[in-house]
N, C-alpha and C positions, 0 to 999 in steps of 0.2 A: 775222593775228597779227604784230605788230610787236617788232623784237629787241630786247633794252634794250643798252645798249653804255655802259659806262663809260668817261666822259673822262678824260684826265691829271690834271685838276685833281681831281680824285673819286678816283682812284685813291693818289697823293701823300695825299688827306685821309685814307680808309681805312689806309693803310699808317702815317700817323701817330699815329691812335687806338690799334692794334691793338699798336706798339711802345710806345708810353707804357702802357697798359693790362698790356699781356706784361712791362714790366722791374716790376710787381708782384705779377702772377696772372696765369702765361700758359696754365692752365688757363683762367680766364674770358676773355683774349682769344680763346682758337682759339672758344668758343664764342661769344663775341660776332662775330666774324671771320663764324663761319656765319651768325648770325642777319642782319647787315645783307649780306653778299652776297648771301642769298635775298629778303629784302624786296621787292625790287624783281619778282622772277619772276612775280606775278597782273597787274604793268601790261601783260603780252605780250595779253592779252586785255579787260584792261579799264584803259586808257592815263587815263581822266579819272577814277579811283576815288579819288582823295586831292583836298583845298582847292588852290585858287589859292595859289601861293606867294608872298612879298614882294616878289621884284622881278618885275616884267611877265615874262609869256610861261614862269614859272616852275610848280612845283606843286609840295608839300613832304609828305614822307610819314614819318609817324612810327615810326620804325624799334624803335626802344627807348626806353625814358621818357626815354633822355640826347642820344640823337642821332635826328637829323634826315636824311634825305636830300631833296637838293633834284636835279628831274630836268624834263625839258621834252618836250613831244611833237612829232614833226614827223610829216608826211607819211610816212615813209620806217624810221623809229625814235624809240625811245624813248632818251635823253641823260641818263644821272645827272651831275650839274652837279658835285656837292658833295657833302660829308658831314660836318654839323656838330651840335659839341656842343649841346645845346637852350639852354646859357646864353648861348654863344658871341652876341658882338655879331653879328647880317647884315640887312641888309647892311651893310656898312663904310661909315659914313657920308663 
């Protein structure tokens, strides 16, 4: 079983959803908050269950119809990369 570990860059992005989200319904943020920190908790066991993501070496997992988490597997753990809106440009050209 492999641990998932959230990067800075994933973390900074969650914490930016969940405050944009909360200065409207910070009822549906704590609950959106739950739903994409758990997301990721079935890759401990099954690390290749979600597509190839856009950029190489990536894999993107549909968290909620609006967001995205984009995460990578190594040897060692499991990388959530990102966490973006599903409109959101990515990658940045």
């Amino acid at each position: 079983m492999l641990p998932v570990v959230w990067l800075d860059d994933a973390i900074t992005d969650l914490t930016t959803v969940i405050t944009f989200v909360a200065s409207e319904n910070p009822s549906a943020a704590r609950r959106l908050k739950t739903r994409l920190e758990a997301a990721p908790l079935p890759l401990t066991e099954h690390p290749y269950l979600y597509p190839l993501g856009r950029v190489p070496g990536t894999r993107e997992l549909v968290a909620h119809p609006n967001y995205i988490i984009v995460y990578r597997v190594s040897s060692e753990r499991i990388e959530v990369v990102n966490v973006l809106h599903a409109r959101q440009e990515y990658p940045l050209s």
